[in-house]
ChimeraX commands (.cxc) that place a marker at each C-alpha (Angstrom):
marker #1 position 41.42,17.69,80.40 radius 0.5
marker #1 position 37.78,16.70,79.63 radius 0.5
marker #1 position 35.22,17.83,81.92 radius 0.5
marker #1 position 32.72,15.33,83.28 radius 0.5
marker #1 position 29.06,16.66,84.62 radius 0.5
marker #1 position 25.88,14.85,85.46 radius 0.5
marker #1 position 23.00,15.24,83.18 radius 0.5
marker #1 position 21.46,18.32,85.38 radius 0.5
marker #1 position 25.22,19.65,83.94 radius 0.5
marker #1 position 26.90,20.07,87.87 radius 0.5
marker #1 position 30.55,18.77,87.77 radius 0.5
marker #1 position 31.47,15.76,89.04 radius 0.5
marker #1 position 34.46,15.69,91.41 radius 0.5
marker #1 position 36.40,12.26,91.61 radius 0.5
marker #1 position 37.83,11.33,94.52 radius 0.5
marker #1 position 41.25,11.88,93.57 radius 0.5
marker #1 position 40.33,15.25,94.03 radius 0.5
marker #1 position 40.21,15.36,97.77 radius 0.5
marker #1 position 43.88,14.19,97.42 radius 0.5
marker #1 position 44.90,17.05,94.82 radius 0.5
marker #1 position 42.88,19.29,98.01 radius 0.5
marker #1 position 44.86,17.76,101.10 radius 0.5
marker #1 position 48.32,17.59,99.06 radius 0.5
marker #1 position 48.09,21.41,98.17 radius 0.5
marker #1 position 47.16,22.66,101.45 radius 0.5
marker #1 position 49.49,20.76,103.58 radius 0.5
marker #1 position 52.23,21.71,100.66 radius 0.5
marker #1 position 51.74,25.35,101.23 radius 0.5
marker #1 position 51.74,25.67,104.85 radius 0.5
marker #1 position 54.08,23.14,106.09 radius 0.5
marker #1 position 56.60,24.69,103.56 radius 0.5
marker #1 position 56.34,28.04,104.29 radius 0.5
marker #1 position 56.05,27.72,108.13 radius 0.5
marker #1 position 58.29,24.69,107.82 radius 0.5
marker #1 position 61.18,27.06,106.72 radius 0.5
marker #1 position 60.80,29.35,110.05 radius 0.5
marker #1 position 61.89,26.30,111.98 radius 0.5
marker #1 position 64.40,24.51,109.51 radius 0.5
marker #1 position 66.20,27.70,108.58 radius 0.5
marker #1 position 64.71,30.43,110.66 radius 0.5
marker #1 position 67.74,32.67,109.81 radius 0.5
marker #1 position 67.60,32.32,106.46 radius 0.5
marker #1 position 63.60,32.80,106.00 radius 0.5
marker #1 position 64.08,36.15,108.25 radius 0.5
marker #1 position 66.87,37.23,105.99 radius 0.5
marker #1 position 64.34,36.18,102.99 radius 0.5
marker #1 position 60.83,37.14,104.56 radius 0.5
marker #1 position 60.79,38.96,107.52 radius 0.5
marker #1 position 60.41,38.07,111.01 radius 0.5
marker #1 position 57.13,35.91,111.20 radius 0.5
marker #1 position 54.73,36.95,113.16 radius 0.5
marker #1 position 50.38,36.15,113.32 radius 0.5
marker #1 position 50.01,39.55,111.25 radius 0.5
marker #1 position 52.76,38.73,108.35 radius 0.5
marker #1 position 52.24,37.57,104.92 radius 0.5
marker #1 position 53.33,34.74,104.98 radius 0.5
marker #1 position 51.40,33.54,108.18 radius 0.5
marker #1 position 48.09,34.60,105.82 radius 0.5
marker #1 position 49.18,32.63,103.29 radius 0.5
marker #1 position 50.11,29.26,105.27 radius 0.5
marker #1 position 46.83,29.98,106.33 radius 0.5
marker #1 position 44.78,30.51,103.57 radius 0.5
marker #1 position 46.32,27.19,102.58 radius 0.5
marker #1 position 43.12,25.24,102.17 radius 0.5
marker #1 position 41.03,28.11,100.24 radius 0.5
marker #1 position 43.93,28.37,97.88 radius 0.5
marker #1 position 43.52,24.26,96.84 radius 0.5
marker #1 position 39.69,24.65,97.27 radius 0.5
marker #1 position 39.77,27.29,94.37 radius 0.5
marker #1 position 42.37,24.83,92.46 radius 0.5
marker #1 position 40.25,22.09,92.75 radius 0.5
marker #1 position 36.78,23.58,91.62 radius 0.5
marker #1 position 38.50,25.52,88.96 radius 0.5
marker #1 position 40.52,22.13,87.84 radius 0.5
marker #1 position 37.15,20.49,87.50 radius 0.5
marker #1 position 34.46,23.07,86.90 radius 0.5
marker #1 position 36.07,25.90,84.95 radius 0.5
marker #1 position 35.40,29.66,85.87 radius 0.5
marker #1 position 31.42,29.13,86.12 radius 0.5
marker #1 position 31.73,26.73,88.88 radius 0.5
marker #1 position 34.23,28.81,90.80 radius 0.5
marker #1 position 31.78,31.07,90.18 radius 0.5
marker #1 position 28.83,29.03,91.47 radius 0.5
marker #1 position 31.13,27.49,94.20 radius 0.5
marker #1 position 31.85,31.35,95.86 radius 0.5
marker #1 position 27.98,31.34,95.67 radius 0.5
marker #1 position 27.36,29.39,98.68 radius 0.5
marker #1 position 28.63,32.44,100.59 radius 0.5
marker #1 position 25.58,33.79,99.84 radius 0.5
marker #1 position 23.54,31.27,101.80 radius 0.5
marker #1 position 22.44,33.03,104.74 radius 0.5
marker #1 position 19.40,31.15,105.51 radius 0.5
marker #1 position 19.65,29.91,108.51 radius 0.5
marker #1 position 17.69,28.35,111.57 radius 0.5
marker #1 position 17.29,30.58,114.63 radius 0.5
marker #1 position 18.66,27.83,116.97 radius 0.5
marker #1 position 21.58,27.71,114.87 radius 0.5
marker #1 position 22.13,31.33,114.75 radius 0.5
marker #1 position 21.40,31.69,118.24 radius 0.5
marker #1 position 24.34,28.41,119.11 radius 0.5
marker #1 position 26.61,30.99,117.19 radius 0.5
marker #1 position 25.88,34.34,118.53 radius 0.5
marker #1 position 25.68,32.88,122.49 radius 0.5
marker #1 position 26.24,29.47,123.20 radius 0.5
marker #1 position 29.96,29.68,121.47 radius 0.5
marker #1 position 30.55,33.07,123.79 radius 0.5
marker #1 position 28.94,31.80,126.99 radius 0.5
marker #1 position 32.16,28.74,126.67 radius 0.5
marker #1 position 34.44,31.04,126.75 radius 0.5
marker #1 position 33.07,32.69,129.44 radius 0.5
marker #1 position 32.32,29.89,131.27 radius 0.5
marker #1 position 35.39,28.60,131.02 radius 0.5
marker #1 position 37.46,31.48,131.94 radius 0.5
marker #1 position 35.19,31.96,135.19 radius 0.5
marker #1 position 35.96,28.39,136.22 radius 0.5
marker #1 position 39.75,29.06,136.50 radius 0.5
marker #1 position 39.24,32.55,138.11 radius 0.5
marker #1 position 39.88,34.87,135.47 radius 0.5
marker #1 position 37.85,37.35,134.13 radius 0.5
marker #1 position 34.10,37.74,131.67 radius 0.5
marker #1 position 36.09,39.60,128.85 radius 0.5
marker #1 position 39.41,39.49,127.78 radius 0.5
marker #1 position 41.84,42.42,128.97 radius 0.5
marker #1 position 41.66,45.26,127.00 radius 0.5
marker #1 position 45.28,46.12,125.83 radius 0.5
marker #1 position 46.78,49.67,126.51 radius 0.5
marker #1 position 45.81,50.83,123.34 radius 0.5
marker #1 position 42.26,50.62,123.89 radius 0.5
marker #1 position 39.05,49.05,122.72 radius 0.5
marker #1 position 39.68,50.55,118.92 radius 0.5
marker #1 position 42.87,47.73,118.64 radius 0.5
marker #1 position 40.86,45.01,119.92 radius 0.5
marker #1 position 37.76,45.85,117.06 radius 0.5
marker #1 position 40.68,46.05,114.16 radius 0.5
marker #1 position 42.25,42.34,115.54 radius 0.5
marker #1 position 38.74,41.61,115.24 radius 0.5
marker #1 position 38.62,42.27,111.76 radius 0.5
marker #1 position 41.66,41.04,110.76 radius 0.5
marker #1 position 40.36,37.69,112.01 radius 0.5
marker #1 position 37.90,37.52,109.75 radius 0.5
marker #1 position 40.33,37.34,107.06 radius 0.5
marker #1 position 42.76,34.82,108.62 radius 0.5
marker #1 position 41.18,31.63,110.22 radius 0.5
marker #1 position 37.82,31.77,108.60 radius 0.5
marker #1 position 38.63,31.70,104.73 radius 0.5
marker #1 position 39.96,28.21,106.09 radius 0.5
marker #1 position 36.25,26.75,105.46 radius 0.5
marker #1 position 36.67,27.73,101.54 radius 0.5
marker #1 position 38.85,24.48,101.92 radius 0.5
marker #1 position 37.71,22.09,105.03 radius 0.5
marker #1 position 33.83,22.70,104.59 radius 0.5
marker #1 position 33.69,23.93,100.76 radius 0.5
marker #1 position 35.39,21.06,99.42 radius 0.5
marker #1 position 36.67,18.05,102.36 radius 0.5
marker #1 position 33.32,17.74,103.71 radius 0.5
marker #1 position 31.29,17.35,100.66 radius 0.5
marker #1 position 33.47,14.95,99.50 radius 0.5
marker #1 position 33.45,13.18,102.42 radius 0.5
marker #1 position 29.57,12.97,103.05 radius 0.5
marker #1 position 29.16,11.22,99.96 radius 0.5
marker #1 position 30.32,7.93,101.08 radius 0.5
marker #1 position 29.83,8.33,105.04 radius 0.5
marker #1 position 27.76,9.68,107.10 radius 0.5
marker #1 position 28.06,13.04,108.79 radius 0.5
marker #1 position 29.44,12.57,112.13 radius 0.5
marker #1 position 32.51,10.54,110.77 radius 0.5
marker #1 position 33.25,12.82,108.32 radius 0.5
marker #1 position 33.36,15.99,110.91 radius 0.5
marker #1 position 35.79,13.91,112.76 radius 0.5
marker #1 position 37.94,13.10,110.22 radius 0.5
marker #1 position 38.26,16.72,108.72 radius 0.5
marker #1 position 38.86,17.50,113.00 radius 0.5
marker #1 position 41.75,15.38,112.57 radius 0.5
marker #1 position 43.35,16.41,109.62 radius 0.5
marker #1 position 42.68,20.24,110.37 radius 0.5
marker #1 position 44.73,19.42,113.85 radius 0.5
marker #1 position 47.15,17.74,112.15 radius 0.5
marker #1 position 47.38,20.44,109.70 radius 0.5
marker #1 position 47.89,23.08,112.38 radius 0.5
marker #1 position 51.47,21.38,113.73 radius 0.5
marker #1 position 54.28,23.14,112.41 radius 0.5
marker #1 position 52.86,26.56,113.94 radius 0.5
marker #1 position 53.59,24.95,117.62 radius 0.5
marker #1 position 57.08,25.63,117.17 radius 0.5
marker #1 position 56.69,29.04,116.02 radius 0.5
marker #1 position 57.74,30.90,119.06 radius 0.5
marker #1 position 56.35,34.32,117.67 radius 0.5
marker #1 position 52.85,33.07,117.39 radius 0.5
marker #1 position 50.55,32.52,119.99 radius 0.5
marker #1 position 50.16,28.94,119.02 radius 0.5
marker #1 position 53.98,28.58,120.87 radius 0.5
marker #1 position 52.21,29.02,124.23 radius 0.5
marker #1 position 49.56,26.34,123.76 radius 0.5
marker #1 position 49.79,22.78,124.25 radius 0.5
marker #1 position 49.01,20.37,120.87 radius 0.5
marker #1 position 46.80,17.95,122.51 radius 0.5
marker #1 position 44.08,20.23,123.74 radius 0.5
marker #1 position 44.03,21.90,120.05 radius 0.5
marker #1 position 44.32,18.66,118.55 radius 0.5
marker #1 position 40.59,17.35,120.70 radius 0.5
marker #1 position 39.43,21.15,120.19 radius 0.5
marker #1 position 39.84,21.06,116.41 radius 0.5
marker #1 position 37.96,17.43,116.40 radius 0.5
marker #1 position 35.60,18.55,118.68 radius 0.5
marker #1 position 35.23,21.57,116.82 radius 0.5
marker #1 position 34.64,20.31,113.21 radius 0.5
marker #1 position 32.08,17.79,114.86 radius 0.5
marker #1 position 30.19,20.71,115.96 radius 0.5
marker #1 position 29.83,22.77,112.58 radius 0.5
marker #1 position 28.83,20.02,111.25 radius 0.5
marker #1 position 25.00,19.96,111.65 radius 0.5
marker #1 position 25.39,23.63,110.94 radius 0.5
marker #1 position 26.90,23.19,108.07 radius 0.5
marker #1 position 24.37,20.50,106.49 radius 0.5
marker #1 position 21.56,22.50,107.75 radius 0.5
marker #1 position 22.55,25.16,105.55 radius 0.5
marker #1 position 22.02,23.34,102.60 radius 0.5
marker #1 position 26.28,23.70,102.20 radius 0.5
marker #1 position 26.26,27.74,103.36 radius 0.5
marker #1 position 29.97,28.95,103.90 radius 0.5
marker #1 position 28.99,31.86,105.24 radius 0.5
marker #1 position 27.74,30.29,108.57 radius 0.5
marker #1 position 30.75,28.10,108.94 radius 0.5
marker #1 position 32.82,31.05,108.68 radius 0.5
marker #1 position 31.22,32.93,111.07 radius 0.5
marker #1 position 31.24,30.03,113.46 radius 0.5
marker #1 position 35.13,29.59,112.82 radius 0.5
marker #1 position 35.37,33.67,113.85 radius 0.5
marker #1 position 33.52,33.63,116.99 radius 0.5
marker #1 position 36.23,31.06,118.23 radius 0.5
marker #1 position 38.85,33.28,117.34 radius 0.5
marker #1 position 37.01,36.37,118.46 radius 0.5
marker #1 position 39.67,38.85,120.50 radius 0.5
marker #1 position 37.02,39.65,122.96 radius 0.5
marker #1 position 36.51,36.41,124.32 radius 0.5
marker #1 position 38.77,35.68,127.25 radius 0.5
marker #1 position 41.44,33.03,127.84 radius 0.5
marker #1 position 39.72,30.05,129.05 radius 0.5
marker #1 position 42.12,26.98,128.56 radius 0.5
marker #1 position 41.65,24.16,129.54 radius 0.5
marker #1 position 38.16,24.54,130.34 radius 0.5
marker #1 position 36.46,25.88,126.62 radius 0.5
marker #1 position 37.59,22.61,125.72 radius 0.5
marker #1 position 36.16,20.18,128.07 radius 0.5
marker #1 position 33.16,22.58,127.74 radius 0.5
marker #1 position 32.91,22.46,123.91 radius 0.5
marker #1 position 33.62,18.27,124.49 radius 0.5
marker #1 position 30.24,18.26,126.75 radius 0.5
marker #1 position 28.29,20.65,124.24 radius 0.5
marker #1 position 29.73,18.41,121.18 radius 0.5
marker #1 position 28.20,15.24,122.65 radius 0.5
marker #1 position 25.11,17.09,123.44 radius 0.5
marker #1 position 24.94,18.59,119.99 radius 0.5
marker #1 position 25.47,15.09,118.20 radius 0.5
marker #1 position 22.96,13.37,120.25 radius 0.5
marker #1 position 20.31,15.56,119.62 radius 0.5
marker #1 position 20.66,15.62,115.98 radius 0.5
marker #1 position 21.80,12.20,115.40 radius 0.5
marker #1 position 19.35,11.06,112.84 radius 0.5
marker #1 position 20.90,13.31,110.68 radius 0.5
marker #1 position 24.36,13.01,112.03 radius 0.5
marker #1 position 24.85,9.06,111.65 radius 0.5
marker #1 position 22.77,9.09,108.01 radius 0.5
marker #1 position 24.06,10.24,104.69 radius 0.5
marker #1 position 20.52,10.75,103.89 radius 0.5
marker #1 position 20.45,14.70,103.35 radius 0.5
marker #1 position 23.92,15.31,103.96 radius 0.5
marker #1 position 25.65,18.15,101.53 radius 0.5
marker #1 position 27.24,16.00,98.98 radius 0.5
marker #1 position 28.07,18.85,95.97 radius 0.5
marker #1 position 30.66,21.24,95.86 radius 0.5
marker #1 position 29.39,23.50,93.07 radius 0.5
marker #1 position 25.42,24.01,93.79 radius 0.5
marker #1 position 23.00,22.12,91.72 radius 0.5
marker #1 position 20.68,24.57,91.69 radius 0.5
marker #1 position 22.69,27.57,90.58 radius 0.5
marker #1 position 23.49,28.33,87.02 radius 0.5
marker #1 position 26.47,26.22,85.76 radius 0.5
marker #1 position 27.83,25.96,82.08 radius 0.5
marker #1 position 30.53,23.10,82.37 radius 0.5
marker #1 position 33.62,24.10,80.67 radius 0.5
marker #1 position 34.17,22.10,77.66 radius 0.5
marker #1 position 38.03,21.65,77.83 radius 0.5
marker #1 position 40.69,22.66,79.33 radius 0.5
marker link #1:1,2 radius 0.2
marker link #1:2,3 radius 0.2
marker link #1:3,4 radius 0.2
marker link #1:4,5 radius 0.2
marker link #1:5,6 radius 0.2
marker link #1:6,7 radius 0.2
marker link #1:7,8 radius 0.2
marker link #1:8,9 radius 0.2
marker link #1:9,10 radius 0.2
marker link #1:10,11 radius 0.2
marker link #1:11,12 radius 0.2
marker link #1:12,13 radius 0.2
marker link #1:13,14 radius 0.2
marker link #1:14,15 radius 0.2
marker link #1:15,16 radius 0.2
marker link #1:16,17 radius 0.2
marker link #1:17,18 radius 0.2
marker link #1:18,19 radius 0.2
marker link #1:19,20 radius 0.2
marker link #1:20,21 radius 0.2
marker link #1:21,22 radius 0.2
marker link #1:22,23 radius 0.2
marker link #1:23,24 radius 0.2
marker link #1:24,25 radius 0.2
marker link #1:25,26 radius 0.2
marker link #1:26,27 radius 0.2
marker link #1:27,28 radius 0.2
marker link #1:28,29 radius 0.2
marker link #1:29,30 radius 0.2
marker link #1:30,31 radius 0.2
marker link #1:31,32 radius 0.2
marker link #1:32,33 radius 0.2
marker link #1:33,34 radius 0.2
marker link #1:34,35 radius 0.2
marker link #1:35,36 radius 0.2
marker link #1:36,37 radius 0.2
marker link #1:37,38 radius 0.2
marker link #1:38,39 radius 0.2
marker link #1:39,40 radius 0.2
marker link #1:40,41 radius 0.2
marker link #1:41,42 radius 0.2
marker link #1:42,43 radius 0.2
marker link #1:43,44 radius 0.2
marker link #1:44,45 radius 0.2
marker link #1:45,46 radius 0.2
marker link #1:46,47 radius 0.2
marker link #1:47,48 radius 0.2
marker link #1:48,49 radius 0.2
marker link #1:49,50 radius 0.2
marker link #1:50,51 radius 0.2
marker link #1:51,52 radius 0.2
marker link #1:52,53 radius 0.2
marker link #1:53,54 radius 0.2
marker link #1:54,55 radius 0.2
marker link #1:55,56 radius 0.2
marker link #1:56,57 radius 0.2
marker link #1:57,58 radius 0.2
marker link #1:58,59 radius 0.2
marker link #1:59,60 radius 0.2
marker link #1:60,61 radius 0.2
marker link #1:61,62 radius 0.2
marker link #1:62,63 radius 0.2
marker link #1:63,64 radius 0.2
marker link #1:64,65 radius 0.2
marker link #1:65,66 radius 0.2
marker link #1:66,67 radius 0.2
marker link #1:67,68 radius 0.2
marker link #1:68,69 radius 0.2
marker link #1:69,70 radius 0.2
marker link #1:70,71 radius 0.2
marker link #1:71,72 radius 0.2
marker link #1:72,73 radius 0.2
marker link #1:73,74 radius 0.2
marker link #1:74,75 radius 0.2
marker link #1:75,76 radius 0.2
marker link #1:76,77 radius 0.2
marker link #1:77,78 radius 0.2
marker link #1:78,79 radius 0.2
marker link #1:79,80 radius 0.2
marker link #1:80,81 radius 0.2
marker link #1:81,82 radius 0.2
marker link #1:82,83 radius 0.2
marker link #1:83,84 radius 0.2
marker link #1:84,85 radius 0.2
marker link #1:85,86 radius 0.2
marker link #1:86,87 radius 0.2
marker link #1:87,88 radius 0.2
marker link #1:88,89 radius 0.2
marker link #1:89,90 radius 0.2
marker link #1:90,91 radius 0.2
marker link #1:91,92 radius 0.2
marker link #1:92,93 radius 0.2
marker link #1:93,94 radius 0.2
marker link #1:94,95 radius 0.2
marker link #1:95,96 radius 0.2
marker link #1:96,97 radius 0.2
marker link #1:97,98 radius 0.2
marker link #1:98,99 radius 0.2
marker link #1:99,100 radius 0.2
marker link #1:100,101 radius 0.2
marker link #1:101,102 radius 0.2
marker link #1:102,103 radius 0.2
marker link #1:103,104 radius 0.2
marker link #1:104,105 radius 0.2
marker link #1:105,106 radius 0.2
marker link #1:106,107 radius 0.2
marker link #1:107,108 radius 0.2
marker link #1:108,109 radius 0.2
marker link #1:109,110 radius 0.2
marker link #1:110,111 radius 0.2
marker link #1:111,112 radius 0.2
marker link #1:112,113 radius 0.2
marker link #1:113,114 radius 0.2
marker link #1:114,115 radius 0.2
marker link #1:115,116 radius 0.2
marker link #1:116,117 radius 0.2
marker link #1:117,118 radius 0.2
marker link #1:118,119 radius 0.2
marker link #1:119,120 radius 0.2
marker link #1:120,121 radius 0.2
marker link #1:121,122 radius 0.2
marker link #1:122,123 radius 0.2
marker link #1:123,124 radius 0.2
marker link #1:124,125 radius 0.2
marker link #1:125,126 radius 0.2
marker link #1:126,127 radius 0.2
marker link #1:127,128 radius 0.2
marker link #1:128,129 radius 0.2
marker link #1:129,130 radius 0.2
marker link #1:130,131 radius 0.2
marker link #1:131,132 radius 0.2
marker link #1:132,133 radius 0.2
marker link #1:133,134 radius 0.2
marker link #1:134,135 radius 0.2
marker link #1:135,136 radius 0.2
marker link #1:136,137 radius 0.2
marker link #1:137,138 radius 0.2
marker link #1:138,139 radius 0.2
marker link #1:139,140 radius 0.2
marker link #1:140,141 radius 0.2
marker link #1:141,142 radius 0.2
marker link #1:142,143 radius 0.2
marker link #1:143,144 radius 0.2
marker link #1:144,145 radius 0.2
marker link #1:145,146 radius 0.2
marker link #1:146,147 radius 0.2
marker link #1:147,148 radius 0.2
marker link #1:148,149 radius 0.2
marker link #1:149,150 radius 0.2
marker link #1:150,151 radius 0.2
marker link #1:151,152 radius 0.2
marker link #1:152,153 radius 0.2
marker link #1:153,154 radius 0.2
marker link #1:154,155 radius 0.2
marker link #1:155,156 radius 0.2
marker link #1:156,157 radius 0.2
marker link #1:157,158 radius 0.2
marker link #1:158,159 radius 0.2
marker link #1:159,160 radius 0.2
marker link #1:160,161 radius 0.2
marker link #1:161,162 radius 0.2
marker link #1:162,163 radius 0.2
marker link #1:163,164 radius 0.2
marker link #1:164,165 radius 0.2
marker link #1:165,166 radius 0.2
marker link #1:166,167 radius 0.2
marker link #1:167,168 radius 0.2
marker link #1:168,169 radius 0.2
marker link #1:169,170 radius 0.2
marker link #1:170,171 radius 0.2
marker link #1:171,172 radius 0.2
marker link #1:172,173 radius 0.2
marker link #1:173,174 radius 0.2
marker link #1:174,175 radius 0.2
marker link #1:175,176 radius 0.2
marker link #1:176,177 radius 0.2
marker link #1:177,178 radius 0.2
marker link #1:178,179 radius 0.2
marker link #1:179,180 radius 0.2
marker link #1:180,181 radius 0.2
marker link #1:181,182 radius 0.2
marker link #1:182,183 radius 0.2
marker link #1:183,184 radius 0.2
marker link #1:184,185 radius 0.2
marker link #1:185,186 radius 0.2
marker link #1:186,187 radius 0.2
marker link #1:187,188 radius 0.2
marker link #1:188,189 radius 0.2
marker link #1:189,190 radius 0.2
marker link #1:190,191 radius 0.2
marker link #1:191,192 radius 0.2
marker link #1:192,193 radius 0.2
marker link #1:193,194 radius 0.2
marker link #1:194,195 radius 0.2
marker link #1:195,196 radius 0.2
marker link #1:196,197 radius 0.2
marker link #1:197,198 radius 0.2
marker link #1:198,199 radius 0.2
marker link #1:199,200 radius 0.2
marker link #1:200,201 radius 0.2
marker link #1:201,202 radius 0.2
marker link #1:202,203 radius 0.2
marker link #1:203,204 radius 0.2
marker link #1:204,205 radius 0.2
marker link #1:205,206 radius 0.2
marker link #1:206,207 radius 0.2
marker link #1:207,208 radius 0.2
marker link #1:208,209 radius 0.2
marker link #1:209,210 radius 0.2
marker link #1:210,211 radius 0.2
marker link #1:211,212 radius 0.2
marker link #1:212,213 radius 0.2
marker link #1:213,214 radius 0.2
marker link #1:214,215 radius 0.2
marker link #1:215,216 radius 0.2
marker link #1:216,217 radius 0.2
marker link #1:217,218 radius 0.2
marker link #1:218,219 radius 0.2
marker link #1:219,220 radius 0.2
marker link #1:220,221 radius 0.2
marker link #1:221,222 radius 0.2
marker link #1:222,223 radius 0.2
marker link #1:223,224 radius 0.2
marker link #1:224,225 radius 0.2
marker link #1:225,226 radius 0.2
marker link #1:226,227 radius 0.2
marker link #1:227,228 radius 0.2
marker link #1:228,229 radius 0.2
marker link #1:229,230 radius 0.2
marker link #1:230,231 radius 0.2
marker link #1:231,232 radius 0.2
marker link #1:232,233 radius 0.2
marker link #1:233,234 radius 0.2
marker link #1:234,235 radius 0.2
marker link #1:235,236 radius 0.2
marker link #1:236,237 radius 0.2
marker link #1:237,238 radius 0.2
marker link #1:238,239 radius 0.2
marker link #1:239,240 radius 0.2
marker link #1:240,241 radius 0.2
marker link #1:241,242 radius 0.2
marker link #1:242,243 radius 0.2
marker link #1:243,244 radius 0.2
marker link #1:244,245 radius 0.2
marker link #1:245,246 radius 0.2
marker link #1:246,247 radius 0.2
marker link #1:247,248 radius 0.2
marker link #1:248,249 radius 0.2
marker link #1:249,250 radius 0.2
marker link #1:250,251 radius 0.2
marker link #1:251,252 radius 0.2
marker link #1:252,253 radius 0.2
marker link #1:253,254 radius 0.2
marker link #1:254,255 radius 0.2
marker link #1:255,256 radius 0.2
marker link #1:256,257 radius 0.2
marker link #1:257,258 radius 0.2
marker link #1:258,259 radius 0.2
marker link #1:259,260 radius 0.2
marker link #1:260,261 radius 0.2
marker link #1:261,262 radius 0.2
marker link #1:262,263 radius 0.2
marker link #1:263,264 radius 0.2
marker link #1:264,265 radius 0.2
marker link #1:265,266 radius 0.2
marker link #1:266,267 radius 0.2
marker link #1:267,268 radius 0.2
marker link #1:268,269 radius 0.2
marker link #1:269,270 radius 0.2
marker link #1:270,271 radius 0.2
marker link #1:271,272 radius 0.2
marker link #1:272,273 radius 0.2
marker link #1:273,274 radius 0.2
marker link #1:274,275 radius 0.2
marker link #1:275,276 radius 0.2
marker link #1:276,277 radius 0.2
marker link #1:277,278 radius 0.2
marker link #1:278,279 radius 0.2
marker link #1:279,280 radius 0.2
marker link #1:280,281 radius 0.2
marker link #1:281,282 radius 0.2
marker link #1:282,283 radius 0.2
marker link #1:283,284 radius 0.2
view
């Protein structure tokens, strides 16, 4: 298909495109996780016994990264994917941000968890403090390769025809949405959680990332590392109470930056950078 690009040569996306995103990445997960509950046998027999470390868990959840790449490559060619895994690269970031990040996020958790009597730090299982630092790792490379998808591609395309704030809620939405099958997954931790709470955490939560996000000039490293503190093994269990928390800090958060949460006026609006060297693919 014919490649269209503005007259600075940056691809333009259509639409449609957010729909080619949302249709792939609820396609991959809901399939795979939705044959663990259909035909558990069978995708046992097939897969293995699912669990938050298997396979096929990392690939229902790298759901959304998988369309993002589908979608820039379907409309940008190799160079954009290219200039589209640049914005990892975007470190640049303000120190109130970083700090909101590296403390505030932690200090919910903690907060929380104190509230309902339990402890500063999660329990540190009997293998020892080397376990907990792996898991740590490992969840870099499951929940936060999500923003490839919800901030790489979703938001952009959203901010250019609203402004900020509804946008964050919307992707909140969808994400929580997108999360449902895994609540009747009795071998993953989601099993033990109620979906309501997620469902106002996710909203909540992609309301909050949101500033960060356009303050960043469209950085998918920040995001990420946002999306990792949440998941962080460290932190301790804090349920209900990170969430009314987060809900308070949210409202805060929105109301102190809402002339740029309520405009589009400086919102992130392109997928593949404008200022980064693109040559548009001719054909395909």
């Amino acid at each position: 298909m014919q490649i269209k690009t503005r007259s600075n040569s940056s691809p333009v996306f259509p639409a449609s495109a957010l729909l080619v995103f949302l249709g792939i990445s609820f396609f991959i997960t809901w399939s795979l996780i939705g044959a663990y509950i259909l035909a558990p046998e069978m995708a046992a027999i097939t897969f293995g016994e699912i669990s938050g470390s298997h396979p096929v868990f990392f690939l229902a959840t790298w759901s959304p990264a998988i369309a993002a790449f589908v979608v820039v490559f379907a409309y940008s060619g190799k160079a954009g994917l290219r200039a589209f895994l640049y914005r990892l690269l975007l470190w640049r970031c303000s120190l109130g941000w970083a700090a909101f990040i590296a403390v505030v996020v932690p200090l919910v958790f903690v907060m929380g968890s104190l509230i309902k009597g339990g402890s500063v730090l999660a329990p540190l299982p009997p293998e020892g403090f080397g376990l907990v630092v792996a898991v740590l790792f490992m969840m870099l490379l499951l929940g936060p390769v999500e923003e490839l998808g919800w901030r790489g591609v979703m938001q952009p395309l959203l901010q250019r025809h609203m402004a900020p704030i509804w946008a964050g809620l919307i992707i909140g939405a969808i994400w929580g949405f997108w999360h449902l099958p895994a609540f009747f997954l009795s071998s993953t931790v989601y099993a033990d959680w109620q979906f309501l709470p997620f469902f106002i955490g996710n909203v909540t939560l992609a309301v909050l990332v949101t500033p960060i996000f356009n303050d960043t000039h469209g950085s998918l490293l920040w995001p990420m590392l946002f999306h990792w503190q949440l998941i962080n093994p460290f932190w301790p269990d804090a349920q209900p109470w990170d969430t009314i928390i987060l809900v308070i800090v949210a409202i805060i958060v929105v109301w102190w930056n809402r002339d740029t949460m309520f405009a589009r006026e400086g919102a992130v609006t392109e997928i593949v950078p404008e200022n980064h060297a693109f040559v548009p693919k001719a054909a395909e």
